[in-house]
C-alpha positions in Angstrom: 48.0 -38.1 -77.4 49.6 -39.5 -74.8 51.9 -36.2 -73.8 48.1 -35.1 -73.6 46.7 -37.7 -71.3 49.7 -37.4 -69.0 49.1 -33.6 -68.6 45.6 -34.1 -67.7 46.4 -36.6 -65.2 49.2 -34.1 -63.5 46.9 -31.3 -63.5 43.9 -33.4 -62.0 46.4 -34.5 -58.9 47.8 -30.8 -58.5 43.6 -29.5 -58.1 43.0 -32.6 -55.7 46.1 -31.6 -53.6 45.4 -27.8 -53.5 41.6 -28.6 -52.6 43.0 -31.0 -49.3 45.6 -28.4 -48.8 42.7 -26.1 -48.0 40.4 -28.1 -46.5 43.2 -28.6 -43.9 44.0 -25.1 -43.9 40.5 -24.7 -42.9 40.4 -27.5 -40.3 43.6 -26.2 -38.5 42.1 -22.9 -37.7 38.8 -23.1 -37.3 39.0 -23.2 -33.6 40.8 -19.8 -34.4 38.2 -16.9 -34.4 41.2 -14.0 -36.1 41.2 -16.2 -39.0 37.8 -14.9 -39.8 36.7 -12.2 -37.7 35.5 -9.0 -39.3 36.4 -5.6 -38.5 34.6 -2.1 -39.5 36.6 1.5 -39.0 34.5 4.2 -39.6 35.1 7.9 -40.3 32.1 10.2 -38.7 31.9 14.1 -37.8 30.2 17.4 -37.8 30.9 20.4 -39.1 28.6 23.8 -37.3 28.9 27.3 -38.6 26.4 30.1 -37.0 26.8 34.0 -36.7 25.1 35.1 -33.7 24.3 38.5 -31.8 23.4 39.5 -28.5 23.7 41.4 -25.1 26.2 39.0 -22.6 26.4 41.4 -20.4 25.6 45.5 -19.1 29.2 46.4 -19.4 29.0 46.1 -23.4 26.8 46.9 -26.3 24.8 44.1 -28.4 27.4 42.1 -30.0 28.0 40.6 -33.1 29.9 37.1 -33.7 31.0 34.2 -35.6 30.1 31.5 -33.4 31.4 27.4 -34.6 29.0 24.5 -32.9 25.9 26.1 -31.9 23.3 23.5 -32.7 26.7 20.1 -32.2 29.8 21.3 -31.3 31.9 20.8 -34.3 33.7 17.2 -34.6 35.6 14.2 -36.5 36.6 10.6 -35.1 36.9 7.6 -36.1 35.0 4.4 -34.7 36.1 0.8 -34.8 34.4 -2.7 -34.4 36.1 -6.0 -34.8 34.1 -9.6 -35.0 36.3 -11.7 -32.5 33.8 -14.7 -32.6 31.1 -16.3 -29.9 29.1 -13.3 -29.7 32.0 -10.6 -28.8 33.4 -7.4 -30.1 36.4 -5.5 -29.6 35.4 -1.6 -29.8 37.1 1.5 -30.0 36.7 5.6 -30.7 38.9 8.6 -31.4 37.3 12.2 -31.3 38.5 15.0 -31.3 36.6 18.9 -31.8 37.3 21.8 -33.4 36.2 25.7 -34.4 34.9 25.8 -38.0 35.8 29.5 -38.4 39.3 29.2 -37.0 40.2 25.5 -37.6 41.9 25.4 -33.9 40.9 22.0 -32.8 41.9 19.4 -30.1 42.0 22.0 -27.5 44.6 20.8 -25.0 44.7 17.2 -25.9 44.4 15.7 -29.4 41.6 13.8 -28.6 39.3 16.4 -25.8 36.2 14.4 -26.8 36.9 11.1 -25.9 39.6 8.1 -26.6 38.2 4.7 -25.8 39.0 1.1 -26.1 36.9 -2.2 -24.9 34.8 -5.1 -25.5 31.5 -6.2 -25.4 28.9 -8.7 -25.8 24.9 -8.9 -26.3 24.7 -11.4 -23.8 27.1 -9.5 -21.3 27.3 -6.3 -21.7 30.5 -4.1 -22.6 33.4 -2.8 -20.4 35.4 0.7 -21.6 38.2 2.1 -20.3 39.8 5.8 -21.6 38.9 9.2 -21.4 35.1 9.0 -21.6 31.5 10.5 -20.3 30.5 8.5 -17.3 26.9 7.7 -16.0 24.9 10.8 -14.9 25.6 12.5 -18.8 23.7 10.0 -20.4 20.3 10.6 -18.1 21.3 14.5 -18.3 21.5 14.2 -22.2 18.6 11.9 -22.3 16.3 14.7 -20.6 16.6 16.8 -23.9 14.5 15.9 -26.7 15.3 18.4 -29.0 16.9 17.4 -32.5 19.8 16.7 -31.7 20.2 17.9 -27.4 22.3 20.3 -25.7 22.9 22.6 -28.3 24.2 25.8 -27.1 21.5 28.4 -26.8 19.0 26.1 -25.0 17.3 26.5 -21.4 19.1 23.5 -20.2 22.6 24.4 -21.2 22.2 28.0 -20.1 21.3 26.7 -16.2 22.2 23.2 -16.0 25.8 22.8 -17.2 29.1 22.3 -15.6 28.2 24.5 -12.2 25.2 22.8 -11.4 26.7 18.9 -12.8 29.7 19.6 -11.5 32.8 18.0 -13.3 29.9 15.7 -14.8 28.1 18.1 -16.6 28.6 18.4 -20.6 31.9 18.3 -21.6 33.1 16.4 -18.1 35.0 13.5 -19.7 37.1 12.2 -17.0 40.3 10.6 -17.7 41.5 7.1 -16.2 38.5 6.0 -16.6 36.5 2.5 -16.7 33.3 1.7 -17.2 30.9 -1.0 -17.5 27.4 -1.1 -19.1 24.7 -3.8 -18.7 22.9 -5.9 -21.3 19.4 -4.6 -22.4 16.6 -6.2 -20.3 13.4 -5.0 -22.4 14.0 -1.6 -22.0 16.4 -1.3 -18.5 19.7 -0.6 -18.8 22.6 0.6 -16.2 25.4 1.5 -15.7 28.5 2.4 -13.3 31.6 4.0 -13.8 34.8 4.9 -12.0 37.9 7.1 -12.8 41.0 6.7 -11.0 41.7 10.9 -11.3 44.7 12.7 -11.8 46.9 10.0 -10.3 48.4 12.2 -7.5 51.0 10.0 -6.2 51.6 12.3 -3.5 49.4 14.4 -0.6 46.2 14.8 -2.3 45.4 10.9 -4.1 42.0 11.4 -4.1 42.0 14.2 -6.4 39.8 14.2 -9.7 38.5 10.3 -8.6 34.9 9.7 -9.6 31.8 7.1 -9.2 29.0 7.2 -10.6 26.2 5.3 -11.8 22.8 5.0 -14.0 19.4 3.5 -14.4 17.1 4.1 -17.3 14.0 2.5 -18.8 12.6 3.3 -22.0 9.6 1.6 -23.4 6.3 2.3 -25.2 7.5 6.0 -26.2 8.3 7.1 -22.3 12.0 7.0 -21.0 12.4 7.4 -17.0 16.1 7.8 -16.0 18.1 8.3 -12.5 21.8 9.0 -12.0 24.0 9.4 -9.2 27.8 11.2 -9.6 30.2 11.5 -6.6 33.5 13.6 -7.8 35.8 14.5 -5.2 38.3 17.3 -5.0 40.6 19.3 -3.0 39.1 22.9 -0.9 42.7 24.6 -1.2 46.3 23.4 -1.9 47.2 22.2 1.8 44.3 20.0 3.0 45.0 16.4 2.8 41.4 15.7 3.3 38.9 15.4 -0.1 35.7 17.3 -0.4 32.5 15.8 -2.7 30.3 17.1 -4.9 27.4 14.9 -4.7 24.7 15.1 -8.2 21.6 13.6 -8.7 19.6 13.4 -11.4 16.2 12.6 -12.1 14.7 12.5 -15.7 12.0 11.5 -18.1 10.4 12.1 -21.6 7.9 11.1 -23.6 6.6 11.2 -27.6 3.6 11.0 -29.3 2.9 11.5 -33.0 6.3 13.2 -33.7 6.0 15.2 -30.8 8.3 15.0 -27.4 8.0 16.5 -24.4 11.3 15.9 -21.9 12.1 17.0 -18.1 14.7 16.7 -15.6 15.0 17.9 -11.8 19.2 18.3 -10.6 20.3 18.6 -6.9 24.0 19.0 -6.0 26.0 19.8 -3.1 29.3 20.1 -1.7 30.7 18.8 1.5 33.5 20.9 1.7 32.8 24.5 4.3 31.1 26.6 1.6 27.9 24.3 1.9 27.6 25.1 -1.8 24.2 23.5 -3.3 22.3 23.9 -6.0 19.1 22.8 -7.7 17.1 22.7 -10.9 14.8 21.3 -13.3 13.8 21.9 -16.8 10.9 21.1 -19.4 11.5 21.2 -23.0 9.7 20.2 -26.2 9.9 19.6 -29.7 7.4 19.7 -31.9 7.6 18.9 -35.6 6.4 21.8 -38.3 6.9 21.6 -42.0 10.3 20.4 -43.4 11.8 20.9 -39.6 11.3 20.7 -35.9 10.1 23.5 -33.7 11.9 23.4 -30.5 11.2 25.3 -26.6 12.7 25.0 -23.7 12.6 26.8 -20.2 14.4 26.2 -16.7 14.6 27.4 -13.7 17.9 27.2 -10.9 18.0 28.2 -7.1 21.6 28.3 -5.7 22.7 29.3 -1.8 23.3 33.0 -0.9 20.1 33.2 -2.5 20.7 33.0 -6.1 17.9 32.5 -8.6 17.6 32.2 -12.9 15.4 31.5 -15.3 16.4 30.6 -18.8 14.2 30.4 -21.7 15.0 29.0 -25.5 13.0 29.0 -28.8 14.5 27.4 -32.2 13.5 26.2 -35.3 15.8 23.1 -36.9 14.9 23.2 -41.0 16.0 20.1 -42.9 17.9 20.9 -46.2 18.6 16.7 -46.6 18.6 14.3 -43.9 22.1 15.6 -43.2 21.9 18.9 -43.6 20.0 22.0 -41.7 19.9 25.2 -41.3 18.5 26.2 -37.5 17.4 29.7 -35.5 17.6 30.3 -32.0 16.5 33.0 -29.5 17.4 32.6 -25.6 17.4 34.4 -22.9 18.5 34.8 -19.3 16.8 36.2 -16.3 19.0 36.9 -13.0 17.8 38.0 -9.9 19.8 40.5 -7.3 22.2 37.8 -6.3 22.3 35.8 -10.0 24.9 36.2 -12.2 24.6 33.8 -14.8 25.5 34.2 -18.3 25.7 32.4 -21.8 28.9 30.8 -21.1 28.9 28.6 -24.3 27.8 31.8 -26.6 30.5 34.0 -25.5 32.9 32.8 -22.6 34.1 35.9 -21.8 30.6 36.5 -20.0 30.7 33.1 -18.4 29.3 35.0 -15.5 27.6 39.1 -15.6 26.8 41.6 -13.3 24.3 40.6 -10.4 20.8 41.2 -11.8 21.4 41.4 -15.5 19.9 39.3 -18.0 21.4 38.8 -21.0 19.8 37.7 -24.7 20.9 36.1 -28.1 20.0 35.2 -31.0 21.7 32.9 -33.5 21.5 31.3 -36.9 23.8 28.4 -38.8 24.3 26.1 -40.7 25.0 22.3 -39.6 25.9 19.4 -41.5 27.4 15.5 -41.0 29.0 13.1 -42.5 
């Protein structure tokens, strides 16, 4: 009995000095937020299959092709988010594309669709600094409302990408860079960004460096959006003095009921001796139908030397499962005498055609996400 007693009284200290143990443990680091922040890593991607078929250019017959990313170019990554206390995060993404008939992916760097790292704060906003999209993207992106934007066969793809954009049009991630996004003031956010180039430490310094920044409001089912992108460059190997290519964009949308109607209008020039300029704009809409989205688009570019095109899209997205859909597109081209634009994301080898022709696709696929 009293072996028993003694036990009981042993084992009720040893519980009192674990429970003060931890209260202290507690005490010592609660001015410490790592010993209870919270972190989130998260797997994502897409995975696009189509088979398409059309005339790129006069010099060929109607082709057909296995085509990967049609509707989202084909993608994985890996997104990260970690508590650090007071209202802050640390943030970071990893991703990286790749063709879904071939399995070639990364292109020429592991991670061609962006590499990111930063922090940010409701109150503050965030700062990023890697290889990243900078401002004028997100109002050019934000001009199409289809289902999921810039998918390949569409009007504002066909006229408005990396000639007219400039190094900022899709797919111009710039490396070495940083950028800083504001807080959300009911609807107004901006944004400015800066990438330090290629890091030339000789002759041409300037070359690849980049500003630009972004204002958008979006309330009551309207966004309005303006961005500005100054990249600067080199005419020819022996100048020590940069050229610009100076891009504005202007956009809106609007929904109603399902339905969304989006526009942009695109000026850009050069300051180097070609006087190069060009200018654009675009409407599109989608309009939901059934189990899926209908989805038009047209747009129209002038260019110097007298250059004109006309583009012209219409697709249907049908929804299998929320993550899942099969879609159709048809597009066309139409050049005049001095145009020679071509469906440079269906079949790069026709990037460009012969002066007056106007090529046509059509493509179906498959897309799904996880």
């Amino acid at each position: 009995m009293l072996h028993t007693k003694k036990c009981l009284k042993q084992g009720a200290w040893a519980r009192s000095r674990l429970r003060n143990g931890l209260a202290a443990a507690a005490l010592a680091t609660a001015g410490h937020p790592a010993a209870w922040a919270q972190s989130t890593l998260t797997l994502y991607g897409i995975v696009d299959s189509a088979v398409q078929y059309g005339k790129f250019n006069d010099t060929v017959g109607p082709t057909a092709m296995a085509a990967s990313g049609n509707l989202q170019a084909s993608r994985f990554g890996f997104r990260g988010s970690e508590d650090l206390g007071g209202g802050y995060r640390a943030n970071f993404q990893l991703e990286t594309g790749f063709n879904t008939y071939t399995g070639v992916g990364g292109g020429a760097t592991m991670f061609n669709r962006g590499a990111s790292v930063g922090l940010s704060s409701a109150k503050y906003g965030s700062v990023d600094a890697g290889f990243m999209y900078l401002p004028i993207y997100w109002v050019f992106l934000a001009s199409d409302v289809a289902t999921y934007g810039l998918s390949n066969p569409a009007a504002i793809m066909s006229l408005e990408h990396t000639v007219t954009l400039g190094k900022s049009g899709t797919g111009g991630f710039y490396p070495n860079a940083v950028r800083y996004r504001t807080p959300n003031f009911n609807g107004l956010t901006s944004e400015i960004g800066y990438s330090f180039g290629a890091q030339n430490a000789s002759g041409q310094t300037a070359d690849g460096r980049n500003i630009g920044v972004n204002v958008m409001y979006q309330r009551f089912g309207a966004m309005l959006g303006y961005g500005f992108n100054r990249y600067q460059y080199y005419s020819n190997t022996s100048t020590l003095t940069a050229s610009s290519q100076l891009t504005h964009v202007f956009a809106a949308t609007y929904g109603y009921s399902g339905n969304f109607i989006g526009a942009n209008y695109i000026y850009s020039k050069r300051t180097d001796a070609t006087n190069w300029f060009a200018s654009a704009f675009l409407v599109n809409a989608k309009i939901p139908a059934g189990p899926g989205d209908i989805e038009l688009g047209v747009a129209r570019r002038i260019e110097n030397a007298e250059a004109r095109a006309m583009a012209y899209n219409a697709g249907y997205v049908y929804f299998l499962s929320k993550r899942t859909q099969l879609y159709g597109y048809a597009s066309m081209i139409t050049n005049n005498s001095h145009s020679k634009q071509g469906f440079a994301l269906l079949n790069s080898t026709f990037s460009t055609v012969t002066p007056g022709f106007d090529p046509w696709a059509v493509t179906v696929g498959l897309r799904t996400s996880f």
